[in-house]
C-alpha beads as a LAMMPS data file, in Angstrom:
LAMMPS data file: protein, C-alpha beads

274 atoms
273 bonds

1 atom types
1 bond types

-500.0 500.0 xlo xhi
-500.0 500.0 ylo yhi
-500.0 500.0 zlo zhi

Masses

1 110.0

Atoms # bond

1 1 1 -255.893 -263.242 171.483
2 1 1 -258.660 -262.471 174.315
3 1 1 -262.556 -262.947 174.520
4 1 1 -265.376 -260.661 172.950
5 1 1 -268.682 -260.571 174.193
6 1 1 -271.567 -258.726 171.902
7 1 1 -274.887 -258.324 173.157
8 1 1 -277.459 -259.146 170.284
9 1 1 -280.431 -258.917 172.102
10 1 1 -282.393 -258.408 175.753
11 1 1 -285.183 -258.376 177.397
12 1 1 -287.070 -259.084 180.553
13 1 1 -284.751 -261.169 182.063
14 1 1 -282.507 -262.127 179.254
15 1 1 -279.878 -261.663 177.368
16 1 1 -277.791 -263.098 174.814
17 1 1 -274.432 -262.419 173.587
18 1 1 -272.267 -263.290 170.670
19 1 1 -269.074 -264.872 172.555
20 1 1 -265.767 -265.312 170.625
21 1 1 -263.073 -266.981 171.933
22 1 1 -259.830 -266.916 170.654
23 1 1 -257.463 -268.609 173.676
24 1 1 -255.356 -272.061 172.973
25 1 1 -253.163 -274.348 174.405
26 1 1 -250.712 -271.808 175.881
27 1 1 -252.999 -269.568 177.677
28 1 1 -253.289 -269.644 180.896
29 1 1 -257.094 -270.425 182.238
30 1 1 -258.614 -268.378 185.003
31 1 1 -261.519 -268.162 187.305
32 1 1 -264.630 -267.056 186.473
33 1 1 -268.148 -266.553 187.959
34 1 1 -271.738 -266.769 186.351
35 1 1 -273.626 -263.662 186.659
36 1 1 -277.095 -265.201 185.983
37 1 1 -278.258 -268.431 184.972
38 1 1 -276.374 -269.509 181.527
39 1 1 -277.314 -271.842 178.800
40 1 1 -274.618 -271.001 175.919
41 1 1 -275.132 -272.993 172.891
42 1 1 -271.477 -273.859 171.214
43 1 1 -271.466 -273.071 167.133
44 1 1 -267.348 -273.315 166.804
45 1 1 -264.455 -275.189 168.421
46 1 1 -263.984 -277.047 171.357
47 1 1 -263.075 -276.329 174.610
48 1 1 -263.026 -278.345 178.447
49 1 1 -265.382 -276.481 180.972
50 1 1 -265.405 -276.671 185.005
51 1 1 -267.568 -275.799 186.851
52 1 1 -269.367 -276.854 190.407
53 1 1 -271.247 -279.490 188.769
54 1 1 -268.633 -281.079 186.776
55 1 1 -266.328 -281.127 184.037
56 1 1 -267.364 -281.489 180.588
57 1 1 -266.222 -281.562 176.848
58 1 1 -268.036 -278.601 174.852
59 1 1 -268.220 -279.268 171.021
60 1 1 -270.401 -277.442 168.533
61 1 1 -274.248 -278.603 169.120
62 1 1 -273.733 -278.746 172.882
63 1 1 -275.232 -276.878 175.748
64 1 1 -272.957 -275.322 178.496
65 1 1 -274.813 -274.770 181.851
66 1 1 -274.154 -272.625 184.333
67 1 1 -276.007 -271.573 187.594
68 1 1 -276.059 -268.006 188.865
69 1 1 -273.089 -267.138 191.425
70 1 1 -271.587 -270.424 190.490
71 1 1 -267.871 -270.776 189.663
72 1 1 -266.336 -271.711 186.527
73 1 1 -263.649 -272.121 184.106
74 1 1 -263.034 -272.599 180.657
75 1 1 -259.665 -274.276 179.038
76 1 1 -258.307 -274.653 175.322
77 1 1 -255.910 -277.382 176.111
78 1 1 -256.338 -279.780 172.509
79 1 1 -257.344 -276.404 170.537
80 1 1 -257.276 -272.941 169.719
81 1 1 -260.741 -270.735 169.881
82 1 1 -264.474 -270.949 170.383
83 1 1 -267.840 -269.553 169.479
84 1 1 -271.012 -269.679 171.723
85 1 1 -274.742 -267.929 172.043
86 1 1 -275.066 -267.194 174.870
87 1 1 -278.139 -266.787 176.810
88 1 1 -278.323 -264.938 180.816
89 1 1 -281.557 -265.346 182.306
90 1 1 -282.103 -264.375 185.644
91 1 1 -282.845 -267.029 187.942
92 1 1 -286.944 -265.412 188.203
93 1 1 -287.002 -265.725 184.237
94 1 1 -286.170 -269.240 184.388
95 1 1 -288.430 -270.314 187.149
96 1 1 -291.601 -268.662 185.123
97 1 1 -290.963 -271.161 182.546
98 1 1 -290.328 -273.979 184.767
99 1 1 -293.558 -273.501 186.556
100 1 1 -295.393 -273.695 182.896
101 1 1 -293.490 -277.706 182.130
102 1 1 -295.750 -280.062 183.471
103 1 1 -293.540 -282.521 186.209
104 1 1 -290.655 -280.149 185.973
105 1 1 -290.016 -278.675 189.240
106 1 1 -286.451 -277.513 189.436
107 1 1 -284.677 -273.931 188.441
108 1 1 -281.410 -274.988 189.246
109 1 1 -278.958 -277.130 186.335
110 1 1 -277.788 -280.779 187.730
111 1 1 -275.144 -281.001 185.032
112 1 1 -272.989 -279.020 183.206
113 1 1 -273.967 -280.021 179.952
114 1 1 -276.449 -281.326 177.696
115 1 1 -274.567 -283.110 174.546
116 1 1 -275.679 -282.543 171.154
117 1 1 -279.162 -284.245 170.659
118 1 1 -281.774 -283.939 168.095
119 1 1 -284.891 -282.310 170.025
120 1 1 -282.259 -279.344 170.390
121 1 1 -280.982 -278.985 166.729
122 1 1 -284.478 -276.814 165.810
123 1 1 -283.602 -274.430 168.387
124 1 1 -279.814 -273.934 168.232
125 1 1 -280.069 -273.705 164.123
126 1 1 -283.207 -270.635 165.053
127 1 1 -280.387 -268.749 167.233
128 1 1 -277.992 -268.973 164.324
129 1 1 -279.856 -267.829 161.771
130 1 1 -281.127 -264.994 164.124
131 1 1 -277.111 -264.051 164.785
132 1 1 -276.794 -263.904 161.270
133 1 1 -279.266 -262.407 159.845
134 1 1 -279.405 -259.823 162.936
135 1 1 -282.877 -260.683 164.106
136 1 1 -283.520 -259.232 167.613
137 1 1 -286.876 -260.059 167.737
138 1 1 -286.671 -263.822 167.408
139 1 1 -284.373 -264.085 170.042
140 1 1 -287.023 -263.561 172.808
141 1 1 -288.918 -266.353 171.525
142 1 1 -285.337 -269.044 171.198
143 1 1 -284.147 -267.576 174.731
144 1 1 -287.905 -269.136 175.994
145 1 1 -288.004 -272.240 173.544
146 1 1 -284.206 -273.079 174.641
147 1 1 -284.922 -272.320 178.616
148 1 1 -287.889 -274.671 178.786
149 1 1 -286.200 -277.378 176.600
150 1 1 -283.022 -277.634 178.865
151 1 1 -285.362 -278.126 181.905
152 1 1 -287.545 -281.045 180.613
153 1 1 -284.647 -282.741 179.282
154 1 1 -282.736 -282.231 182.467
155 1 1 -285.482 -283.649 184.916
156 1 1 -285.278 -287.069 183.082
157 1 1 -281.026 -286.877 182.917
158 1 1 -279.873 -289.131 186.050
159 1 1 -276.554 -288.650 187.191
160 1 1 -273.519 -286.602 185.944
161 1 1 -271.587 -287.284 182.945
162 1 1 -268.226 -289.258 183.942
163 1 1 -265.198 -287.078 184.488
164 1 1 -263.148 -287.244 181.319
165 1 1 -259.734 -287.854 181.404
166 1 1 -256.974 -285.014 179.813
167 1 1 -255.617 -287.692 177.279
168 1 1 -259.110 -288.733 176.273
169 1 1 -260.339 -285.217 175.891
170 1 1 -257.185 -284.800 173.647
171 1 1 -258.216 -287.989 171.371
172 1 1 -261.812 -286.738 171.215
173 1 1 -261.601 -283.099 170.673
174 1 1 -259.388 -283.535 167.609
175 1 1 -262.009 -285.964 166.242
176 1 1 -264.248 -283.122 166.512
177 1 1 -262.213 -280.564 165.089
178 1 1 -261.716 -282.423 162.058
179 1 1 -265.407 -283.013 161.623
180 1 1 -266.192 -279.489 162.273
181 1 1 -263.734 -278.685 159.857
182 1 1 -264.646 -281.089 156.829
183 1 1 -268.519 -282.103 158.055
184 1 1 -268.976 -281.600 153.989
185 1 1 -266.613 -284.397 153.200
186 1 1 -266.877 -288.042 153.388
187 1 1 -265.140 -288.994 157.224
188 1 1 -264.774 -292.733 158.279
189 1 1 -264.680 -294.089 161.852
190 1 1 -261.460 -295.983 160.748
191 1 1 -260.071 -292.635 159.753
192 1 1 -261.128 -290.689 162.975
193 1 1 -259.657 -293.417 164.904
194 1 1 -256.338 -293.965 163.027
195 1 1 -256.085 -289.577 163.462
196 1 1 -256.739 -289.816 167.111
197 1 1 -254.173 -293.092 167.632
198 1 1 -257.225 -295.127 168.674
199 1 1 -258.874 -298.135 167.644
200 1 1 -262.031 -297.652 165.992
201 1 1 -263.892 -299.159 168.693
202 1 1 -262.212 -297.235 171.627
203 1 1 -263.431 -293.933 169.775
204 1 1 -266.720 -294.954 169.212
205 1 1 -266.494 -295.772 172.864
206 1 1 -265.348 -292.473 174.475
207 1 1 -266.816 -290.151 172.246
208 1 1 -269.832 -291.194 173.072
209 1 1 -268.962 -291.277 176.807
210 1 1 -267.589 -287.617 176.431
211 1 1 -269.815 -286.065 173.655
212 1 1 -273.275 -288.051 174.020
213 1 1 -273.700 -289.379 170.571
214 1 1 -271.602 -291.172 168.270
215 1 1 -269.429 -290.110 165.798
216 1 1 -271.789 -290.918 163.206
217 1 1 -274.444 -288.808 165.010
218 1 1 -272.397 -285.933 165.548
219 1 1 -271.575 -285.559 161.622
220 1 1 -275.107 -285.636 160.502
221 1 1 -275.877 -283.549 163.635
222 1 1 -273.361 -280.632 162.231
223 1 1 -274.476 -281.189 158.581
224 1 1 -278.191 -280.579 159.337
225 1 1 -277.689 -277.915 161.096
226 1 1 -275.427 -275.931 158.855
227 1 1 -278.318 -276.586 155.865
228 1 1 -281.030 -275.209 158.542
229 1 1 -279.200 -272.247 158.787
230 1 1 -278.942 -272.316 155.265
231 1 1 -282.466 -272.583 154.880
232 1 1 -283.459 -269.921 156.869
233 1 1 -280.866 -267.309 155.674
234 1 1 -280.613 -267.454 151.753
235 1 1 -282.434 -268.295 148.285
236 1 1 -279.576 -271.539 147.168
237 1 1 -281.636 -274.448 146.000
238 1 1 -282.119 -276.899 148.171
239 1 1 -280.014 -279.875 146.286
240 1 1 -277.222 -277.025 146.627
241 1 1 -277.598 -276.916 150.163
242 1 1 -277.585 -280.482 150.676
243 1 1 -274.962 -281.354 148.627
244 1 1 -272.741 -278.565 150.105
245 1 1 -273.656 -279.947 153.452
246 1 1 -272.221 -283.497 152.688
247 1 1 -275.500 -285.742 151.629
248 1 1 -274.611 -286.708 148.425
249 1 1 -278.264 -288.195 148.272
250 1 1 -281.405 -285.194 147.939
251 1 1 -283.849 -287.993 149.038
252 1 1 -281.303 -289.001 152.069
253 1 1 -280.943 -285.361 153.140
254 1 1 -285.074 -284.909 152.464
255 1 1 -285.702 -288.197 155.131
256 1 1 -282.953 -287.221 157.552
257 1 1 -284.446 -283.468 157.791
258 1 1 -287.838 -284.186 158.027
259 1 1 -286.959 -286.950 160.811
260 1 1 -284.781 -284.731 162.844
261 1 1 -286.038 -281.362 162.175
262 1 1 -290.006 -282.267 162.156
263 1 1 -290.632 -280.525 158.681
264 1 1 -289.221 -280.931 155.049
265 1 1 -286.893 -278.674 154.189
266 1 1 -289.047 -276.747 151.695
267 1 1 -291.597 -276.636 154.646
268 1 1 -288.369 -275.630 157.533
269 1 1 -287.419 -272.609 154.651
270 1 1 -291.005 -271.603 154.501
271 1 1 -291.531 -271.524 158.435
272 1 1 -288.615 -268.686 158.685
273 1 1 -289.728 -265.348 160.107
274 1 1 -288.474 -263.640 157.493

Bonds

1 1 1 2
2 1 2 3
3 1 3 4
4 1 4 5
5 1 5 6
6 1 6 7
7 1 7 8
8 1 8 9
9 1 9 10
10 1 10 11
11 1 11 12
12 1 12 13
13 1 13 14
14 1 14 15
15 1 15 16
16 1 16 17
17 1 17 18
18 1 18 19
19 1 19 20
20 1 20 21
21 1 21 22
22 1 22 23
23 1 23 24
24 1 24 25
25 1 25 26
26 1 26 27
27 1 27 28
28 1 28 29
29 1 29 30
30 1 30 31
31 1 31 32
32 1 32 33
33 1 33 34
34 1 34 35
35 1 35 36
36 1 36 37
37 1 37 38
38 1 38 39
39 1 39 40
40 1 40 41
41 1 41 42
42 1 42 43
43 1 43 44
44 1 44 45
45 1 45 46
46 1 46 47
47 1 47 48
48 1 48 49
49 1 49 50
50 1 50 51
51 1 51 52
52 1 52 53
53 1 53 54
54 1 54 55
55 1 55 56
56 1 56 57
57 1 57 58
58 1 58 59
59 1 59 60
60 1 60 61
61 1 61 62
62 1 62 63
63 1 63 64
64 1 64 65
65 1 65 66
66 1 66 67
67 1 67 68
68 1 68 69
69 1 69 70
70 1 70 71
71 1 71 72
72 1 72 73
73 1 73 74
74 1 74 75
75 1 75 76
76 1 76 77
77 1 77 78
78 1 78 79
79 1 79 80
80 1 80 81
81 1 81 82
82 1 82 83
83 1 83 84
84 1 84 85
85 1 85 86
86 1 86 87
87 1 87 88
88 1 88 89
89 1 89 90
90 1 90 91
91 1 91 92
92 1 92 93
93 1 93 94
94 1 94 95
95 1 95 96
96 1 96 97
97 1 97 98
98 1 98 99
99 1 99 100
100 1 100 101
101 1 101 102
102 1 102 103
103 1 103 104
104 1 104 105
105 1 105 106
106 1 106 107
107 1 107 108
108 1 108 109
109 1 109 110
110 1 110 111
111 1 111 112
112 1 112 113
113 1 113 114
114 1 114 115
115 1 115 116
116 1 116 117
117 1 117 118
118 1 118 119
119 1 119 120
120 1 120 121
121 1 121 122
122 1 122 123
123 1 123 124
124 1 124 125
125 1 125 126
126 1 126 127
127 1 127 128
128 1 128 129
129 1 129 130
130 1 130 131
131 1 131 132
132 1 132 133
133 1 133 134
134 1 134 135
135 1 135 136
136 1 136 137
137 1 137 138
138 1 138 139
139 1 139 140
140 1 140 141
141 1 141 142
142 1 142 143
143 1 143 144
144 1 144 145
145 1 145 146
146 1 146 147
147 1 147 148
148 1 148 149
149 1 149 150
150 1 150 151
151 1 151 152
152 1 152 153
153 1 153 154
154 1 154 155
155 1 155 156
156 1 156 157
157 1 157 158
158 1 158 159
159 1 159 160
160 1 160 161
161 1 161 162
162 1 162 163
163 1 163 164
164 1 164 165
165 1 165 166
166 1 166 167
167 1 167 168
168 1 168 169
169 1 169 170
170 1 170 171
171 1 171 172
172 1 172 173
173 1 173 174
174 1 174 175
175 1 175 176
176 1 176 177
177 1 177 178
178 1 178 179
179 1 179 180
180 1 180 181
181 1 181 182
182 1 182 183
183 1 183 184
184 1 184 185
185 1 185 186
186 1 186 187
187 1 187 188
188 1 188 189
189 1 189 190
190 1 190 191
191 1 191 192
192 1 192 193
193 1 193 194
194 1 194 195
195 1 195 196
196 1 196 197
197 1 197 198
198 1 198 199
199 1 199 200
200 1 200 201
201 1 201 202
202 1 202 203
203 1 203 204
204 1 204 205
205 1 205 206
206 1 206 207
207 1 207 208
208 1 208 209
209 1 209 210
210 1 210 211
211 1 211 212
212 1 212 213
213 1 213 214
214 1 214 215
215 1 215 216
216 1 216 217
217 1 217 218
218 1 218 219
219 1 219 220
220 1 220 221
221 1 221 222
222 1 222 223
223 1 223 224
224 1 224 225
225 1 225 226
226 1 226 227
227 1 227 228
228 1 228 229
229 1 229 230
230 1 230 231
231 1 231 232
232 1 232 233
233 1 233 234
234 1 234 235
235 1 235 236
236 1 236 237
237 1 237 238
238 1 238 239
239 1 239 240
240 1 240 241
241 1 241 242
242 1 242 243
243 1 243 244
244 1 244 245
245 1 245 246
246 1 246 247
247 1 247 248
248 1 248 249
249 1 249 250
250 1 250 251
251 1 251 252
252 1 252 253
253 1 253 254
254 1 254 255
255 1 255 256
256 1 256 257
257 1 257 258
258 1 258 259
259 1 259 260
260 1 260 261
261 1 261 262
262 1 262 263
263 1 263 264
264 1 264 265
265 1 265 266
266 1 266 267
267 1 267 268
268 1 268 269
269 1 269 270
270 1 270 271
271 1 271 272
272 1 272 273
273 1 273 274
């Protein structure tokens, strides 16, 4: 049980590392500081995160924030074990790309969190395929797409996300556990809800309050992004990624992609570096 850190890749002024987590419920949480500006993109688990600008549910598709020197800490009440990207920047690498975003003026993260959202998926599915496939040299180019995408979403986010509460976070997180766990298979709100001892309209509710889409979202978020790492890292037939990812409808999964993703998926799986 304990935490791993492996550096995949720096640079000027970044880093990222390949975070494993593997603390639960009976572990004791401790203190922490941020040595650099953080923007860790979650690919496993769930966990609850504090930090100076609030607390915050992180589920796979979400972006924990951190600012240099500020304090933080991480908990695994409702589950065991994480994974995260993460990304250090130093505060100077981060203000360069600010000062390229047109009406973005800040260097400094107002929120702890950005929730899973679509403009993101691209760029969190390019840092897994890169972790996979070992591709240092795409990382410079994520750590800058991911750095400037954070910012411009952030200077049109007002306010912070409400506080949740421990029994919520409970409710929620093992709604998304079990979609993490079978994203491939058909899930039902009814089902989520009757799992979590909630009615279906009270989970539709608060995971949207604590996760910032609906359940709904979340699954086709995690299905899409599974078949665009797919994509990127092997030779299966398209149909067999789709199918394996839960669409049990090529043209669906065709018009969901190319909505969400900006290209087909023939065009995504020709766009790879590789």
């Amino acid at each position: 049980m304990g935490l791993t850190a492996n550096v995949l890749a720096s640079g000027s002024g970044w880093r990222v590392q390949d975070v494993v987590c593997t603390f639960g419920p009976h572990d004791r949480p401790f203190a922490e500081r941020h040595h650099g500006v953080c923007v860790a993109a979650v690919t496993e688990g769930t966990f609850q995160y504090r930090s100076t600008l609030g607390s915050a549910v992180l589920a796979p598709g979400a972006l924990l924030l951190g600012n240099d020197h500020h304090a933080f800490e991480c908990r695994h009440e409702h589950g065991t074990g994480d994974r995260c990207l993460s990304f250090r920047l130093t505060p100077e690498f981060l203000e360069g790309v600010v000062a390229a975003i047109p009406g973005v003026r800040r260097a400094v993260f107002s929120a702890p969190l950005l929730p899973p959202q679509s403009g993101l998926l691209p760029i969190i599915a390019a840092a897994e395929a890169a972790r996979e496939d070992a591709d240092t040299a795409a990382f410079e180019e994520v750590a800058l797409r991911l750095a400037g995408a954070v910012a411009a979403v952030l200077a049109g986010t007002k306010g912070r996300p409400p506080a949740p509460s421990r029994r919520h976070e409970r409710q929620i997180t093992a709604a998304l556990r079990r979609i993490e766990a079978q994203a491939g298979e058909p899930l039902s709100l009814a089902d989520l809800a009757h799992e979590a001892a909630m009615s279906p309209y009270h989970l539709l509710r608060s995971f949207r309050a604590l996760v910032g889409m609906t359940p709904d979202q979340f699954i086709l978020h995690t299905r899409l992004n599974r078949a665009a790492v797919r994509l990127r890292r092997t030779a299966d037939s398209i149909s067999a990624i789709a199918f394996a990812a839960g669409f049990n409808d090529l043209s669906t999964f065709n018009r969901r992609f190319q909505r969400i993703m900006g290209l087909s998926p023939s065009a995504y799986r020709a766009s790879s570096p590789r």
